[in-house]
N, C-alpha and C positions, 0 to 999 in steps of 0.2 A: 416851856413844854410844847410840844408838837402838835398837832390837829392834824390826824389820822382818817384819808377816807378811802372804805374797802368798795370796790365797785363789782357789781353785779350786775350782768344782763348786756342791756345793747349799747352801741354809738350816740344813741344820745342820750342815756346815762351819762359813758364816758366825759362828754361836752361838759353835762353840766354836775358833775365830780369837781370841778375846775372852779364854779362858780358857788356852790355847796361848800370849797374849803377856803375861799376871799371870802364869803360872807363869816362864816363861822369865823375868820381871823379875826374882822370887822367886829365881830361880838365880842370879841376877847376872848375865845375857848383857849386860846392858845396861851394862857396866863394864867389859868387856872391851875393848883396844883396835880399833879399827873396827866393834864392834859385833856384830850377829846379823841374818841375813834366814832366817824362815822359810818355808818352801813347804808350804801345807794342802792337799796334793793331792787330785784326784778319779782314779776307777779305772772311771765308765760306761762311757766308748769307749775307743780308742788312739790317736785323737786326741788326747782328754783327756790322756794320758800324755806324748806327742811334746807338746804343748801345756809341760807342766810343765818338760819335759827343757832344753829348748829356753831359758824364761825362767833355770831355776837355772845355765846356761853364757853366758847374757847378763849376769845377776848376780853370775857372781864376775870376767867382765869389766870390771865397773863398781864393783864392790867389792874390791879384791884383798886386801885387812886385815879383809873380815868373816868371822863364818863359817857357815857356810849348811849350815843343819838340814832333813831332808827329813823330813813326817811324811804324816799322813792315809790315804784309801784306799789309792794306787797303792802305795805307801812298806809299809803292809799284806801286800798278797798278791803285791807282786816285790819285798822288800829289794834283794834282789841285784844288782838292775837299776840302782838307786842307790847302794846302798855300792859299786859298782866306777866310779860317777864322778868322777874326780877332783878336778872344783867341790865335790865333799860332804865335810863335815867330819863329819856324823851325821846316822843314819838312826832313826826313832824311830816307834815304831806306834800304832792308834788309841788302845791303851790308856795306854800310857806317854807320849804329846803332854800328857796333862792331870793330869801331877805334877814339880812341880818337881824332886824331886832325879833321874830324868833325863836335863834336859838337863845336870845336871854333870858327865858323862859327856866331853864334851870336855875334850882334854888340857891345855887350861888349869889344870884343877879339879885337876892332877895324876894322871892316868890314862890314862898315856901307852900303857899296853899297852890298852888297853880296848875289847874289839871296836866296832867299826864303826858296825853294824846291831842296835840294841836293840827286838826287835819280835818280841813272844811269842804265843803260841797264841791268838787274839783268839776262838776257840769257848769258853775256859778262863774266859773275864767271865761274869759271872752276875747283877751289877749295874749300873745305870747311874747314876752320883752325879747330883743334881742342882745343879752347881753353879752359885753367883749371881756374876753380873755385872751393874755398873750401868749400862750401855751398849755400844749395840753402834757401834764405830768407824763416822760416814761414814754414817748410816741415819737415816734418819729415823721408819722402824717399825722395832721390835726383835723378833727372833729369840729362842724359849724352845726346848728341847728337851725334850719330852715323853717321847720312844722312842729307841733304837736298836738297829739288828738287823732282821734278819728272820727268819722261819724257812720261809719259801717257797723254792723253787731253781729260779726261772723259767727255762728253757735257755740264755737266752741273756746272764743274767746275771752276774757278778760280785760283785756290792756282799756279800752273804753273807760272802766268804772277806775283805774289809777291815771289817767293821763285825761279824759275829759273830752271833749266835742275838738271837733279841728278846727286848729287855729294855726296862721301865719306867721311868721317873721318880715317886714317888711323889706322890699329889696336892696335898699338902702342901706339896710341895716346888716345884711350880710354879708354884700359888695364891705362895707366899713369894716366888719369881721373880716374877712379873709384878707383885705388889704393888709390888716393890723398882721395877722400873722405870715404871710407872704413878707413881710417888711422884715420879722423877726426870726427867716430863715428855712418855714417850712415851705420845702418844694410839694409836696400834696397835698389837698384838701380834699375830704371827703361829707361830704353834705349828710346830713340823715335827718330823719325824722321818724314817726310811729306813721302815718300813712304818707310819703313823702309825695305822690304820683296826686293827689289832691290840694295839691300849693295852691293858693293861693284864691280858692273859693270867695276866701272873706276879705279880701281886698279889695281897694277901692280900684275899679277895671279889672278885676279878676284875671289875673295874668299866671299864666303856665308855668307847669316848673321847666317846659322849654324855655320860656321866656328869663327866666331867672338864669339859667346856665349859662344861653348867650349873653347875658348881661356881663356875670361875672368874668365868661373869659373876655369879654372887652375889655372893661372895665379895669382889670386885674393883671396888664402882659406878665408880672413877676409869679404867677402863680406857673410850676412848670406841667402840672396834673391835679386836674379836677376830677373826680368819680364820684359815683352815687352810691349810695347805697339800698337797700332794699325798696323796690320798686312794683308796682301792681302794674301788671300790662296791659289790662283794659282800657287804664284810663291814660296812658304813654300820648300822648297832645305831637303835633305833627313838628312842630319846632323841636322839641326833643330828639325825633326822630332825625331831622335834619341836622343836628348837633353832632349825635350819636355817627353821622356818615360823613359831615365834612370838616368836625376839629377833632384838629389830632390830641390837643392836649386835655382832651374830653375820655376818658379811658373805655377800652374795648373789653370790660367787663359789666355785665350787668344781672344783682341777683334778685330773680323774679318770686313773689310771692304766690305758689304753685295753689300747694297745698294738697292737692289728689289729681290724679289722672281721667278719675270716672267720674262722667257727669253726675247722676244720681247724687254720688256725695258730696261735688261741688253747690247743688242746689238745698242741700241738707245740712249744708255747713253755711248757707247762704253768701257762696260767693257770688262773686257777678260774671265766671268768665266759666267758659265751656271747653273743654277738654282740645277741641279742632279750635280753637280760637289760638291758642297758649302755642300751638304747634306751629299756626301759620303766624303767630306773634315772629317766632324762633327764624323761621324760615326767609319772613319780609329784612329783618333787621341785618343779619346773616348776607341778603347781599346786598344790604348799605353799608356794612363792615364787615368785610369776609374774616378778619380775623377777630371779631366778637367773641368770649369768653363766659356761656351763660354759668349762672349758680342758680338753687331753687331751693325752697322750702316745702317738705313732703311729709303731711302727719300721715304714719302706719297705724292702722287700725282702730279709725273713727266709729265711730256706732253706727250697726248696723252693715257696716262692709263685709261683702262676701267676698270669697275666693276670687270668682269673675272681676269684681271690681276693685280687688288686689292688682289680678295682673293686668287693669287700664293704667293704673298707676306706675307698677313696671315696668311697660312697653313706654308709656310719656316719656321716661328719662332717658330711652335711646332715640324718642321720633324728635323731641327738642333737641337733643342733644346737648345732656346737663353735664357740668363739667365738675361743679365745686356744688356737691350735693349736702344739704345740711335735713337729716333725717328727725323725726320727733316723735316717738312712741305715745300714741295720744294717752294723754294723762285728764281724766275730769276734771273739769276744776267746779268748785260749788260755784254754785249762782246764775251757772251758763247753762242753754238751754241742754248742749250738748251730755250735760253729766248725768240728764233725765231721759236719756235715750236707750233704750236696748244696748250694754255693754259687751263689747267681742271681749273673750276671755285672756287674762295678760300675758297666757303662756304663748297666745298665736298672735297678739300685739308685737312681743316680743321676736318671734318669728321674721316677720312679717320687715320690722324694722332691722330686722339683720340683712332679709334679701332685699331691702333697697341699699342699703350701704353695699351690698355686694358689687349691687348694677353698678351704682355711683362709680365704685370703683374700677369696671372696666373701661368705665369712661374715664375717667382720670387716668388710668392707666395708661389709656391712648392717645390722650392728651398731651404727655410729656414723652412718650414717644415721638412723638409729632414734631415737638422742640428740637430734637437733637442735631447738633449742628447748626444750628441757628445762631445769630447775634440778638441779644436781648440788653434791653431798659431796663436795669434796674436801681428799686430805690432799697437803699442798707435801712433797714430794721435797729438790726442789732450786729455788733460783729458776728460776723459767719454766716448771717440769714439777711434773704429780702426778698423783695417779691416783683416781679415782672408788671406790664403794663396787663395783662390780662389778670393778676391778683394772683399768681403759680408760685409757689415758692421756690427759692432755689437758694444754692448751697455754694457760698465763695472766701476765698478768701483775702481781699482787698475790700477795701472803700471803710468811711466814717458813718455812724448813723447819721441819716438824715440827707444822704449824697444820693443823685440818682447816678448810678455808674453803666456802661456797656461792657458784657463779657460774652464771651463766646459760650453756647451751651455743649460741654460734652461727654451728656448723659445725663443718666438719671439714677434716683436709687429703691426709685418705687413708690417712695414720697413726697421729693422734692427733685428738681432740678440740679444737676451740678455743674458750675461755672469751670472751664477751663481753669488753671492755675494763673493767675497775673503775670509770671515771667515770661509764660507761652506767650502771649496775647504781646507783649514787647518785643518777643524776639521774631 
């Protein structure tokens, strides 16, 4: 029988989805009759959760002989909410998803009285293992986990109470990661973590996630594209910087954790960075790599935003110059300070979240205008999709998953780049 796991939420979920179904093997789910479906939940919105809730009562619909394990954020900071489902057979936290003994926990393994909800004090981790995997299911770039944790308590937050205090991976240990998977064919790695721009705090000489990058592309010549993933720009450490402007094989995307354009609700949401910070962030990097590729994260209508500081937010995504815009209609989440705030009403959240996706999209618009005619890098996805060094989709018809190929661009179709046809390009 199969060991099944459904993945929600972000990259380093996805990493450790990988390590979640080696362990679960380890357990023997995979021998039990009908097998195992696990759910790697996320906990950002409450959508995300209704999201989760919803697939694990379709799943044991369609599974009635599996048994279905809930782990990741949501499973984190509301067991509760899942051990009283009755599609759940076991609930398992972020720390305990990535050891085998576990999930034997299940009354198969004979532990019949065995509570429920196995999911302990996740502030009580103090380390982050770096464990290896030789692939990551279904990807054609692979997923390393650097970090996990934060120790910021943005308002409007969660991830803190399912992922725990920040903690490292040491660098040894992720250089040995990526070697492992560079050896077994993937030409990208992309790094992530839950506050990744905090590496390495808790390390012995607290070394930078600058210092981690140049490591790895030393370290690593078989890696052909390293990139980052979600990144705070206040704390962007000057070797990063210098990364970011003199290796090439360092990518020329980067998505900044924005969040609002208007000061007021940045200090209300208790970020650390201020609206003319994020802009001159954009503008310093921009000419250390002119063809830089920003993305951002922008919640529409926090508590308490007005109209005015709607449009600080607005105007931010044309003075950065955001490309790959990822919009989030603030959803409360219980427990955060934010859900106890003065609520703007969800007709004008909803508003609000349309005209950023609008902006976003002149900007992307222009974007791929910009390409045409160009020769681009890119790495195959999937047949017929992949995506450029800046993270642009495009649209071709040649290469294997997992190849980085050159095509010429020409055009576009609004929402993805299109590659010339491969004959053109030979003839």
């Amino acid at each position: 029988m199969a060991v099944d796991v459904v993945t929600f939420g972000c990259r380093l979920n996805t990493y450790e989805s990988e390590v979640v179904k080696r362990e679960a093997k380890a357990a023997g789910l995979d021998e039990l009759k009908g097998g195992a479906v696990i759910f790697n939940t996320c906990a950002v919105t409450s959508e995300a959760v209704r999201q989760a809730k919803q697939s694990i009562r379709k799943a044991r619909r369609e599974n009635p002989d599996a048994r279905i394990i809930v782990t990741g954020c949501a499973a984190q900071t509301d067991p509760a909410a899942f051990a009283g489902m009755a599609e759940v057979d076991l609930v398992l936290g972020n720390e305990e998803k990535l050891k085998a003994h576990n999930y034997r926990a299940l009354p198969d393994f004979g532990v019949n009285d065995f509570e429920k909800a196995r999911v302990n004090d996740i502030f009580s981790v103090r380390e982050t293992a770096g464990h290896l995997v030789d692939a990551i299911e279904g990807r054609a770039r692979a997923f390393v986990q650097v970090q996990n944790g934060c120790d910021h308590r943005c308002t409007f937050c969660i991830i803190p109470y399912g992922r725990g205090n920040s903690r490292s991976v040491p660098m040894g240990a992720v250089v040995e990661q990526i070697k492992r998977l560079a050896g077994n064919g993937y030409a990208e790695v992309v790094l992530s973590g839950v506050d990744m721009t905090s590496y390495g705090a808790d390390l012995p000489g607290a070394p930078r996630l600058g210092k981690l990058v140049k490591t790895i592309l030393r370290q690593v010549p078989d890696v052909q594209r390293l990139r980052l993933s979600s990144i705070d720009s206040i704390e962007a450490d000057e070797d990063l910087l210098e990364a970011v402007a003199t290796e090439a094989r360092l990518m020329p995307h980067l998505h900044l954790s924005l969040q609002s354009g208007d000061d007021m609700i940045l200090k209300r949401m208790k970020r650390r960075h201020l609206r003319d910070q994020s802009i001159k962030f954009c503008a310093d990097v921009r000419k250390l790599r002119p063809d830089i590729v920003f993305g951002a994260d922008i919640i529409a209508g926090f508590p308490t935003e007005t109209d005015e500081m709607f449009e600080n937010s607005i105007r931010v995504v044309e003075e950065c110059g955001l490309t790959h815009l990822h919009v989030f209609p603030f959803s409360p989440r219980e427990g955060t300070p934010a859900a106890r705030m003065p609520q703007v009403r969800r007709e004008i959240v909803k508003q609000r979240a349309a005209r950023l996706r609008a902006a976003g999209d002149v900007n992307y618009a222009r974007h791929l205008e910009s390409l045409k005619g160009s020769c681009q890098k890119v790495l195959v996805e999937r047949e017929g999709l992949g995506r450029t060094e800046g993270f642009t989709l495009v649209a071709l018809d040649q290469g294997a998953a997992g190849e980085i190929i050159e095509v010429d661009i020409a055009g576009h179709d609004g929402e993805r780049l299109v590659a010339a046809p491969a004959a053109a390009r030979a003839a």
